[in-house]
C-alpha positions, 0 to 999 in steps of 0.5 A: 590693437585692441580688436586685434587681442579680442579676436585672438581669445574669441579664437582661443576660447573656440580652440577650447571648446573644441579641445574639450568636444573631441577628448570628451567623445574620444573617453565616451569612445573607449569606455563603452563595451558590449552588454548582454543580460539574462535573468533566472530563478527556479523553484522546486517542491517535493514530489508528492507521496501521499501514501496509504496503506490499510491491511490491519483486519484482512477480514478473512475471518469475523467474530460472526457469522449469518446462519444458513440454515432455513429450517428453524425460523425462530433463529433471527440472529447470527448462527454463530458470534464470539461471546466477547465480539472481539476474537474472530472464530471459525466453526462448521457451516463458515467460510470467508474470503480475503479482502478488507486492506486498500492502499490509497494515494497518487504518488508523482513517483513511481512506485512498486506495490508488493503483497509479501505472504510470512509463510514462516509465521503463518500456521496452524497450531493445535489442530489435533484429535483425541487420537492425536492425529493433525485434523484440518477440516477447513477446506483453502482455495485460491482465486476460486479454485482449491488448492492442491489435492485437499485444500489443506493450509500447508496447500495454500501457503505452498501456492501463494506467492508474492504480488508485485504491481509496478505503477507509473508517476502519477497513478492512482493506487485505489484502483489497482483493486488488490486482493489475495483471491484467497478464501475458505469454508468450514463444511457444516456436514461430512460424516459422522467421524467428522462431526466427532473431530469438529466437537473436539476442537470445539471442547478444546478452544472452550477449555474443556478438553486438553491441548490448547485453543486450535488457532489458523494465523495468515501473516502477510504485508502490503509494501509500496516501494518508490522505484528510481 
């Protein structure tokens, strides 16, 4: 009788152990489920613009000029200087050409680089004679050649017009080599009737003669734009 009751717990404690094996495969069963992962960062700077623009002394005209002439060798300085170095001057026997601003950078976007000519601010003023006549002895040419029929300032502003360059992401800007091509000379010698007018404009800008400083102003701007 006795072994009778311990197999019958030896058998009651299998059925448990059983019991528990099978429910904890059927819970491990309905608690799993299908998984996927996947993972992500993104990191963004601003694109580089880096842009430079120098154009404030175009170096069309200077405070000083070197002398031509060869026939008098005692004069080793400039034929003509401004006397407080600062103004620029123009005089018979001079002539410039226009250049001096550069624009720098390499932009990652791209960008339109614009020489916009103020044709209403650029002008002469006081450029008469003792007759009362407009005397423009200055002679304007463009890329090499000169304008119009007499190379007059009107001339060259009706000529000029606006550069526009469009450059791709990531050009350089230095080497788009810009330039207005716009030059000038003063002749030293035409006439006799000329040499009178160039010495009254010469009295008037020092003072001498009424009628205000004769003056020649060329206003333009150097823009880079970025294009979307």
């Amino acid at each position: 009788m006795q072994k009778t009751k311990k197999n019958w717990a030896l058998r009651l404690m299998v059925l448990v152990l059983a019991f528990t094996l099978i429910s904890t495969c059927l819970v491990g069963s309905a608690l799993a489920k299908y998984v996927t992962t996947s993972s992500g960062s993104d990191t963004a700077r601003v694109a580089k613009w880096g842009v430079t623009v120098s154009a404030t002394n175009s170096g069309l005209f200077s405070w000083t000029y070197v002398k031509h002439s060869t026939s008098h060798p005692t004069l080793t300085t400039n034929s003509v200087i401004a006397a407080n170095g600062v103004d620029n001057v123009v005089a018979p026997g001079t002539s410039g050409t226009a250049g001096g601003f550069s624009v720098t950078g390499t932009p990652e976007v791209a960008c339109e680089v614009k020489i916009v000519i103020d044709k209403t601010n650029s002008k002469i003023e006081n450029w008469t004679v003792a007759a009362g006549a407009v005397y423009e002895p200055i002679i304007w040419s463009l890329n090499g050649t000169m304008v119009g029929t007499s190379g007059t300032f009107a001339e060259l502003l009706a000529e000029l017009s606006d550069t526009v360059i469009i450059c791709p992401a990531g050009t350089d800007l230095s080497t788009l080599g810009l330039g207005l091509g716009i030059s000038w000379s003063w002749p030293f010698y035409v006439s006799g009737t000329n040499d009178t007018n160039d010495t009254y404009l010469g009295n008037k800008a020092a003072g001498t003669v009424a009628g205000g400083i004769p003056t020649i102003t060329l206003v333009y701007d150097v823009v880079v734009t970025q294009i979307d």
